[in-house]
VEXVEXKE-278294 format. One record per residue: x, y, z of N, C-alpha, C, O in turn; residue in one letter. Coordinates in nm, 2 decimals. Layout:
ATOM  X  Y  Z  X  Y  Z  X  Y  Z  X  Y  Z  A
...
This chain:
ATOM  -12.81  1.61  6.19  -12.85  1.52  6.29  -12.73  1.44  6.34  -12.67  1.39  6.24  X
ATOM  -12.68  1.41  6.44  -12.61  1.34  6.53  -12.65  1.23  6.49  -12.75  1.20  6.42  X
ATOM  -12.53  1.12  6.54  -12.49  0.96  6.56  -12.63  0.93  6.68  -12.72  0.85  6.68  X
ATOM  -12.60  1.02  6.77  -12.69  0.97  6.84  -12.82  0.98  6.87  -12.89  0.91  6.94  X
ATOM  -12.86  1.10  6.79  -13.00  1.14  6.76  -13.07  1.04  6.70  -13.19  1.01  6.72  X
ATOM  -12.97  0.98  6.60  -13.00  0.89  6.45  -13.07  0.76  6.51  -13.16  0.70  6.47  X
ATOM  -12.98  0.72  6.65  -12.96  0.61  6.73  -13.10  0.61  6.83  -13.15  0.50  6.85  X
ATOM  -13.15  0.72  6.89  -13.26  0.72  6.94  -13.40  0.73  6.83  -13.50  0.67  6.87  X
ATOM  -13.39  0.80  6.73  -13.49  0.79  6.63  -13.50  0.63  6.60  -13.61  0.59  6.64  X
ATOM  -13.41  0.53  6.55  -13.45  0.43  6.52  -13.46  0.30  6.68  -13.53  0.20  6.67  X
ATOM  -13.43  0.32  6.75  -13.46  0.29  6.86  -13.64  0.29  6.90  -13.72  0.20  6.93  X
ATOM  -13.65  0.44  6.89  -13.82  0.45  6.94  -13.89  0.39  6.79  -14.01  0.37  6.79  X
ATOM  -13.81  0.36  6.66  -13.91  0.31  6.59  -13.95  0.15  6.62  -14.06  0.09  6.65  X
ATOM  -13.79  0.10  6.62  -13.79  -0.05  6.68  -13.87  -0.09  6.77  -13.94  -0.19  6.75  X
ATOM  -13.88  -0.01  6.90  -13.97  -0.02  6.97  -14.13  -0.05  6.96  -14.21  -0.13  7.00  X
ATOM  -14.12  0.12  6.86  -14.26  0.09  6.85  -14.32  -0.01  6.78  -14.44  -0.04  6.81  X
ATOM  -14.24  -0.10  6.67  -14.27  -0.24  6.64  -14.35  -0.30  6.74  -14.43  -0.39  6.70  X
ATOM  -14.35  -0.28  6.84  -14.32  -0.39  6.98  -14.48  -0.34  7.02  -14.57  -0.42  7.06  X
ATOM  -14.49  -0.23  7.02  -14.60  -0.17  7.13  -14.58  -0.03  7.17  -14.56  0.04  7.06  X
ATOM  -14.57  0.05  7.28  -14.58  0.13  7.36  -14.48  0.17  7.35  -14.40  0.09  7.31  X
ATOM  -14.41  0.29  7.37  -14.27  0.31  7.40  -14.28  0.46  7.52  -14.36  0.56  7.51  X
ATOM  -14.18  0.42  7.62  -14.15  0.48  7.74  -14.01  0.51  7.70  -13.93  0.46  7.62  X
ATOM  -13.99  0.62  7.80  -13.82  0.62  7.80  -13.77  0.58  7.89  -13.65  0.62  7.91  X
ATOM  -13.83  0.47  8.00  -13.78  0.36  8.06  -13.71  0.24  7.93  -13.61  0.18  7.93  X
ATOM  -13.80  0.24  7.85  -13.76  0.12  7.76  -13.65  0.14  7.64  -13.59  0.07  7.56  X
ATOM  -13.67  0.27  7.68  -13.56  0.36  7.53  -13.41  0.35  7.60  -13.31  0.32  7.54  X
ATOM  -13.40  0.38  7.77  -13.32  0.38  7.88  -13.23  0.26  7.86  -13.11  0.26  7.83  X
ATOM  -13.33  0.10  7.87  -13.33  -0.02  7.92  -13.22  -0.05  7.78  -13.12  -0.11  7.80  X
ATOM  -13.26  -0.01  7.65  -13.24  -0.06  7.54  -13.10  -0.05  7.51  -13.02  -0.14  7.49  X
ATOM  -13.08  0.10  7.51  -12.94  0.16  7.49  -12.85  0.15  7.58  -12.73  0.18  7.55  X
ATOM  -12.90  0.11  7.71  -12.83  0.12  7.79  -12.76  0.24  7.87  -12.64  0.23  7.91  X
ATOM  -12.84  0.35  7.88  -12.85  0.47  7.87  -12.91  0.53  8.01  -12.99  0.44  8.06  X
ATOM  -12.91  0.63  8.08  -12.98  0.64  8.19  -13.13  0.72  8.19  -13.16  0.77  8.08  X
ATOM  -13.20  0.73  8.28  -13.41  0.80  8.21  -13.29  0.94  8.20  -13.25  0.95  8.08  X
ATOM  -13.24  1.03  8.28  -13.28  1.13  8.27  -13.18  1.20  8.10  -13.19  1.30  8.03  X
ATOM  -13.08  1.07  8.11  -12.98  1.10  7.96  -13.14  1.06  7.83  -13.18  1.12  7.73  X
ATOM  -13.17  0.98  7.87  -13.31  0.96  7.76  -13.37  1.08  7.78  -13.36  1.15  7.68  X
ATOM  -13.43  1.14  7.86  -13.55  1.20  7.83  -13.48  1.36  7.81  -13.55  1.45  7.80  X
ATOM  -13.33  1.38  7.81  -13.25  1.50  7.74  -13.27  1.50  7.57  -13.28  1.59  7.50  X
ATOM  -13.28  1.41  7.55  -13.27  1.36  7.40  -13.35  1.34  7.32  -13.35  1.36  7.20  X
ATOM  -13.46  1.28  7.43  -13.61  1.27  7.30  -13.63  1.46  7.32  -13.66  1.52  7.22  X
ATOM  -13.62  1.53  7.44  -13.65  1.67  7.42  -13.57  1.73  7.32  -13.62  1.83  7.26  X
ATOM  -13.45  1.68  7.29  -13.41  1.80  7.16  -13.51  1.70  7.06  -13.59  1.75  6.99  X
ATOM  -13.50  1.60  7.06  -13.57  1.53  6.94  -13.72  1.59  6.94  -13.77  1.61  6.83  X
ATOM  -13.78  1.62  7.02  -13.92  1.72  7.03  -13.92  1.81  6.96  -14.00  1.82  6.87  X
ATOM  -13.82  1.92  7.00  -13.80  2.04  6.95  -13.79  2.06  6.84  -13.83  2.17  6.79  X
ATOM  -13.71  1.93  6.77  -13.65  1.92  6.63  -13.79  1.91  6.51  -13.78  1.93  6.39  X
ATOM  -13.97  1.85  6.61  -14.05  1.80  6.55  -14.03  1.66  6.49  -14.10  1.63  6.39  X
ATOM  -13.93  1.57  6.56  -13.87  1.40  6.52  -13.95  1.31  6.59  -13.94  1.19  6.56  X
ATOM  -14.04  1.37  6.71  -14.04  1.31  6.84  -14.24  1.40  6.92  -14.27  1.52  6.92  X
ATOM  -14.29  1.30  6.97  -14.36  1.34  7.01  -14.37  1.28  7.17  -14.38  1.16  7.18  X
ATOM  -14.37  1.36  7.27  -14.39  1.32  7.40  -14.42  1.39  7.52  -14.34  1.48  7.56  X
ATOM  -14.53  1.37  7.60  -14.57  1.43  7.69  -14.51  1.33  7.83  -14.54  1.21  7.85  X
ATOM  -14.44  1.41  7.91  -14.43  1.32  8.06  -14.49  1.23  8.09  -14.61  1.22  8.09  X
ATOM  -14.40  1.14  8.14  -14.51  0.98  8.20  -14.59  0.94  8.10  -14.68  0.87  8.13  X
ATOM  -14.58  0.96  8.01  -14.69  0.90  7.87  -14.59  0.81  7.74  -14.48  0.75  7.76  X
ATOM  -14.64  0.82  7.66  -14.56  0.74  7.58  -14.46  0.82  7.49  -14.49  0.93  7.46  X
ATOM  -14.38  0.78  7.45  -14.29  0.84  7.32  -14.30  0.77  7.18  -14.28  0.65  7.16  X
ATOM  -14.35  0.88  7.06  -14.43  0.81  6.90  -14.35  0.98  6.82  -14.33  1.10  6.83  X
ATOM  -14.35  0.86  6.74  -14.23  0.98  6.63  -14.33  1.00  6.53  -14.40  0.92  6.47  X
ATOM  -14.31  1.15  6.51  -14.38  1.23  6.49  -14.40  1.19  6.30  -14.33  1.09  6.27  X
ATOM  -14.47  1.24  6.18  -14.44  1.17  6.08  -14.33  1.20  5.96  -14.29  1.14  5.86  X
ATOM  -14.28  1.35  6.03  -14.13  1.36  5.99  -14.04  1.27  6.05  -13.93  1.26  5.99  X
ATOM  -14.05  1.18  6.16  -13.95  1.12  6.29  -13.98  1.01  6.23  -13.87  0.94  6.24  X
ATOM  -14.09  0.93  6.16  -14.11  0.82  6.10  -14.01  0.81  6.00  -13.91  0.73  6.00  X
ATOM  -14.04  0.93  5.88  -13.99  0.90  5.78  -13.81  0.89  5.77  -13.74  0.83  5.69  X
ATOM  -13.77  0.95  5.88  -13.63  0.94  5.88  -13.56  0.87  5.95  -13.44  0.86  5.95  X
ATOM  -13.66  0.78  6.05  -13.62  0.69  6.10  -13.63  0.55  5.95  -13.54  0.49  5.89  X
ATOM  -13.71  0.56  5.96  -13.69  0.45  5.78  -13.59  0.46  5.72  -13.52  0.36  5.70  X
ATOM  -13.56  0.58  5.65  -13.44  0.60  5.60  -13.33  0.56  5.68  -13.24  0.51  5.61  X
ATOM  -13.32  0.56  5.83  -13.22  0.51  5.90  -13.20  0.36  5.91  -13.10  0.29  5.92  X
ATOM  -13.33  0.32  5.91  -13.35  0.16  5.95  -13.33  0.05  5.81  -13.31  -0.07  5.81  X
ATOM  -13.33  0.12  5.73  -13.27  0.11  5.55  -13.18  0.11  5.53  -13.15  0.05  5.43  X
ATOM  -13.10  0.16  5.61  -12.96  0.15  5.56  -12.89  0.07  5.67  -12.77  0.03  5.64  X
ATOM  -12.94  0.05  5.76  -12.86  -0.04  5.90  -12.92  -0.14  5.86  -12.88  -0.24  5.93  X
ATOM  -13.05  -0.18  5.73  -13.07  -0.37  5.70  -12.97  -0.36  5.58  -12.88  -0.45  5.58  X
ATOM  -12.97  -0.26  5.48  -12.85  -0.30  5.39  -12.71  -0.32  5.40  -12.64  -0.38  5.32  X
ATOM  -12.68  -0.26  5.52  -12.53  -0.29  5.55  -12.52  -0.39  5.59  -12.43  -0.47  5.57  X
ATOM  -12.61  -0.42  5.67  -12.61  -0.55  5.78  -12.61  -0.69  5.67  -12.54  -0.80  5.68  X
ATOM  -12.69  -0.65  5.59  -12.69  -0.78  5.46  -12.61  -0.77  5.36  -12.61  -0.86  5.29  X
ATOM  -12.52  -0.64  5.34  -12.41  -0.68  5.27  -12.31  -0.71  5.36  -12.23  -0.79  5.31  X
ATOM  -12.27  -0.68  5.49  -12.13  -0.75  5.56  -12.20  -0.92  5.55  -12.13  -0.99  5.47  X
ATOM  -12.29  -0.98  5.59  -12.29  -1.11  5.58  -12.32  -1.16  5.45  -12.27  -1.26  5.41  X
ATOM  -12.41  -1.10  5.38  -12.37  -1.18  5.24  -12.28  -1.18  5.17  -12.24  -1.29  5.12  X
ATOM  -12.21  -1.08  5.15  -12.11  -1.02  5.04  -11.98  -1.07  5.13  -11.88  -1.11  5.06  X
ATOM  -11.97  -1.07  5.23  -11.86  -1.06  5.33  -11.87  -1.18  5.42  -11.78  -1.23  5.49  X
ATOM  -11.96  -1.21  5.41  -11.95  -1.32  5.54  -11.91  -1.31  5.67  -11.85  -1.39  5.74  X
ATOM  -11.95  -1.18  5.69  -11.94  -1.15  5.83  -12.04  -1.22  5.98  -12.16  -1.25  5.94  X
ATOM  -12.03  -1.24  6.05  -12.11  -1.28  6.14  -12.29  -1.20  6.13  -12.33  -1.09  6.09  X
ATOM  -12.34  -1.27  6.16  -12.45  -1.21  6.21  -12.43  -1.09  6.32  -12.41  -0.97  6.29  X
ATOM  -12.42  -1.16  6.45  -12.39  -1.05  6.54  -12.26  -0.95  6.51  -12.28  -0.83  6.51  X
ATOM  -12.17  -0.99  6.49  -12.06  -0.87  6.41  -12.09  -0.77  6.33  -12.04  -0.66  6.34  X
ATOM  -12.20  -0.82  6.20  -12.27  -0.77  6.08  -12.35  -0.66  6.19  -12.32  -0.54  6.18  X
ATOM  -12.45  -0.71  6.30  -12.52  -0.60  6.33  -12.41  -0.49  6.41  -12.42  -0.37  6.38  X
ATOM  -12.34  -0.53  6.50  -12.29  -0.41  6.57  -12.20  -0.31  6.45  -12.21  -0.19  6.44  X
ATOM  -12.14  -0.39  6.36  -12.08  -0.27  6.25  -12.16  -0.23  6.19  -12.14  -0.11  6.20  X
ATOM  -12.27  -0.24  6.13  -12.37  -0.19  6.09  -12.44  -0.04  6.16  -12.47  0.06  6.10  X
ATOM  -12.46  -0.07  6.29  -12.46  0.04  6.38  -12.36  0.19  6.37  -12.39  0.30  6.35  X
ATOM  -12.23  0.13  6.41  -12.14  0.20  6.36  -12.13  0.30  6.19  -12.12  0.42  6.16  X
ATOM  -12.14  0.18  6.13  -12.16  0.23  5.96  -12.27  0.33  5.93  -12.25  0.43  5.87  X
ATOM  -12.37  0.31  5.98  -12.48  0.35  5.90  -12.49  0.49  5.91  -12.56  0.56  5.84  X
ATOM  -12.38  0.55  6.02  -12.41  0.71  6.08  -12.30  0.78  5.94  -12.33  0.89  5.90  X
ATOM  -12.20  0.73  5.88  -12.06  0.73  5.80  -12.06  0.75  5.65  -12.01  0.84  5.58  X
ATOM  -12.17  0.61  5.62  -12.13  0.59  5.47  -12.17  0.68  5.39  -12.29  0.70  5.39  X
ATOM  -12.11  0.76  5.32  -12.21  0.83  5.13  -12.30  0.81  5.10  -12.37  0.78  5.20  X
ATOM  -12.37  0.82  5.02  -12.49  0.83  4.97  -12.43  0.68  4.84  -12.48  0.57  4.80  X
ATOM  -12.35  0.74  4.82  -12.25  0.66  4.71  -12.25  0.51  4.71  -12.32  0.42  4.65  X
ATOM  -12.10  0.53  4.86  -12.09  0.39  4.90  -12.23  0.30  4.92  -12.23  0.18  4.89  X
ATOM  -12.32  0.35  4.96  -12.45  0.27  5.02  -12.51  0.23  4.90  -12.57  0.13  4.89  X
ATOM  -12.50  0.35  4.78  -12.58  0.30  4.68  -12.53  0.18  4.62  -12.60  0.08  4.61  X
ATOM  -12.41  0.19  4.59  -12.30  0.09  4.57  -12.34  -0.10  4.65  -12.36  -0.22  4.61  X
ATOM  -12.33  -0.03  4.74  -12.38  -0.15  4.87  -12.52  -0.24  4.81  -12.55  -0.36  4.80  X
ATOM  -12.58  -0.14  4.76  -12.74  -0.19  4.74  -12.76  -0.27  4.62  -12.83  -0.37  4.59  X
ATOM  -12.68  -0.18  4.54  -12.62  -0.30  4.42  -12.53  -0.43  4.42  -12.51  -0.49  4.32  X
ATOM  -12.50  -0.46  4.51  -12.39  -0.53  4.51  -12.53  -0.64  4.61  -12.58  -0.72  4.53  X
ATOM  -12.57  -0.64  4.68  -12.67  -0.72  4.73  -12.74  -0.79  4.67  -12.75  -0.91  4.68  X
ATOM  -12.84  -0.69  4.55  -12.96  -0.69  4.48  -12.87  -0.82  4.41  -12.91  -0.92  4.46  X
ATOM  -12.76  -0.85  4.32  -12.72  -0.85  4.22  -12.65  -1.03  4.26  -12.59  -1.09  4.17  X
């Protein structure tokens, strides 16, 4: 899976927090254009990550769930170890976090998770 696959999976989950999800809103979020969005939830379809019919809504599928969690898990642990552990900014903590979360080990992160809890 791609950085940026990883990035649209947790995106439509975020969303769907919210309500409804279009890929006007997936577009708006990322800053991304509809027709670069709706290239992407279609491999994400294909992949079975992603459920979507035209003009209708976009809902991840419950393989697309579970690995968006897994993604969304590790961009709150990083994010809460640069600022606790590190004292990194808030907003700093989240854009590195973004970056990080596509990178780290299995290792490093476990590491990370310890170092929080503790």
């Amino acid at each position: 899976m791609t950085q940026s696959q990883e990035d649209y999976l947790e995106m439509v989950s975020f969303l769907s927090d919210e309500g409804e999800v279009r890929v006007t809103d997936i577009a708006a979020r990322l800053g991304f254009s509809k027709p670069s969005v709706s290239a992407a939830i279609k491999l994400l379809e294909e992949r079975n990550l992603i459920q979507h019919q035209r003009y209708r809504s976009v809902s991840l599928t419950q393989k697309g769930q579970e690995l968006a969690e897994t993604i969304r898990e590790r961009h709150t642990l990083i994010t809460k170890f640069l600022q606790d552990k590190l004292g990194v900014s808030a907003d700093t903590a989240e854009k590195d976090a973004c970056k990080m979360e596509h990178i780290l080990s299995e290792e490093t992160l476990d590491r990370m998770k310890l170092s929080v809890q503790s």
